[in-house]
C-alpha positions in Angstrom: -87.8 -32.1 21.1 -91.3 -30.5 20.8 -90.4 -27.8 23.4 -87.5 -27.1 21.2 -89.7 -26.5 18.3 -91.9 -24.2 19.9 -89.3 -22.0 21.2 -86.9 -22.2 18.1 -90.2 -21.4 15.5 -91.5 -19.1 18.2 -88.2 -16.7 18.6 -87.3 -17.0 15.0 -90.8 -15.7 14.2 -90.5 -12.8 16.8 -86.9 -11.8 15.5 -87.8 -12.1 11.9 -90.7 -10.0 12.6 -88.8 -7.4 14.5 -85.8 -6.9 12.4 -87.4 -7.6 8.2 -90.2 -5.6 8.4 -89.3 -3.1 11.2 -86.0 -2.3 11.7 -84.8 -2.6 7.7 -87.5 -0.8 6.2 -90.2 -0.3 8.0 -91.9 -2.1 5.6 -95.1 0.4 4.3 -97.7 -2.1 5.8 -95.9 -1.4 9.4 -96.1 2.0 8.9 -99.9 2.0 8.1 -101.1 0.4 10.7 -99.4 2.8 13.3 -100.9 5.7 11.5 -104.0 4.1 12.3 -103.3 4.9 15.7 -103.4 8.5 14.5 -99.4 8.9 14.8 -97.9 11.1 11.8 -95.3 9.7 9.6 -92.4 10.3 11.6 -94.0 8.7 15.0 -95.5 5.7 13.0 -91.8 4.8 12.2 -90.3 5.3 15.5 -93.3 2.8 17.2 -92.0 0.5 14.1 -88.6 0.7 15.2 -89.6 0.5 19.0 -91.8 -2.5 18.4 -89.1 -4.3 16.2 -86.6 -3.8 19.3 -89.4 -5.8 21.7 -90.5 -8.7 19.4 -86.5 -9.4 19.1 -86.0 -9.1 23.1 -89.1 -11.5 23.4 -87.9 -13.5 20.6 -84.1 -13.6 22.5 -86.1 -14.4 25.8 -87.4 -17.2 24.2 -84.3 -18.8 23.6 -83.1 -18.6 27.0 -86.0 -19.4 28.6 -85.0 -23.0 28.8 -87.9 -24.4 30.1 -89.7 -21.3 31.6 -93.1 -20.9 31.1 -94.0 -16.6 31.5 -92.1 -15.9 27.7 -94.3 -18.3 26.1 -97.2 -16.6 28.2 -96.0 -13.2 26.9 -95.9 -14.2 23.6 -99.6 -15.5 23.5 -100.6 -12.6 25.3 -99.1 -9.7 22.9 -99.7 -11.9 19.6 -103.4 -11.6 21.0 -103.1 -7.6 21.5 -101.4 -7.1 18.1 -104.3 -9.2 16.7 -107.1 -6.9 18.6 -105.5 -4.1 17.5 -105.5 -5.0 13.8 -109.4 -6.2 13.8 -110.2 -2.9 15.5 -107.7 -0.3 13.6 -106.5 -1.9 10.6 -108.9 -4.6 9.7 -107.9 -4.5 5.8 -104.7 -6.4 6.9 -106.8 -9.4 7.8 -107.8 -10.3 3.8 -104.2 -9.4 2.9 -101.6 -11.7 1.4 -99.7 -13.4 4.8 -102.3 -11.7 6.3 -102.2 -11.0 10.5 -105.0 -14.0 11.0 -102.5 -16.8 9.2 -99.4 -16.0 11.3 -100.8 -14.9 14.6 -102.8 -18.0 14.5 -99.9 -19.7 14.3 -98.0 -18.6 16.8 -100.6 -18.7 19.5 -100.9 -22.0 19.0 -97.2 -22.3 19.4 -97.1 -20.0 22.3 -99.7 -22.2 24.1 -98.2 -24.9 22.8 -94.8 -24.3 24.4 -96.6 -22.8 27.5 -98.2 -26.4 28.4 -95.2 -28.4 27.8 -93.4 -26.4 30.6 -95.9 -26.2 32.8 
């Protein structure tokens, strides 16, 4: 029951992530913090479209994963990244409203979460 909470909250996070914000918009925020990276407009939608593809792979991983540990692994690992990357290129996201530190918290600890239940 617990392992099916993880992964359920965990890929619903991923997908929601990947399709609202990314794939029907992108959203302005998304867009922001790729031209952070230095990308011009057009790029800094395309990475938003790209990135929205892999969080709904990973979050469509983690429903099939049954109990496999490495898609929880991934998922700890790149909410991590993403999290790096916003301290370091778009810190004014962290004080925002649903700000990165609330959710990526969150799914970390589901991540690891899910990670030691099927180890």
């Amino acid at each position: 029951m617990t392992l099916s909470l993880c992964r359920f909250s965990l890929a619903f996070i991923w997908i929601y992530q990947g399709v609202v914000p990314k794939w029907l918009g992108p959203h302005e925020d998304e867009v922001a913090m790729n031209l952070a990276l230095g990308l011009n407009e057009s790029q800094a939608v395309t990475l938003s479209h790209v990135g929205g593809l892999l969080e709904v792979l990973l979050g469509l991983m983690l429903l099939l994963a049954g109990r496999r540990a490495w898609p929880y692994l991934v998922s700890a690992g790149l909410i991590v990244v993403l999290t790096v990357f916003v301290v370091v290129l778009a810190p004014a996201f962290l004080v925002s409203a649903f700000n990165a530190v609330t959710v990526n918290v969150a799914v970390l600890a589901l991540s690891l979460m899910g990670w030691w239940l099927t180890a």
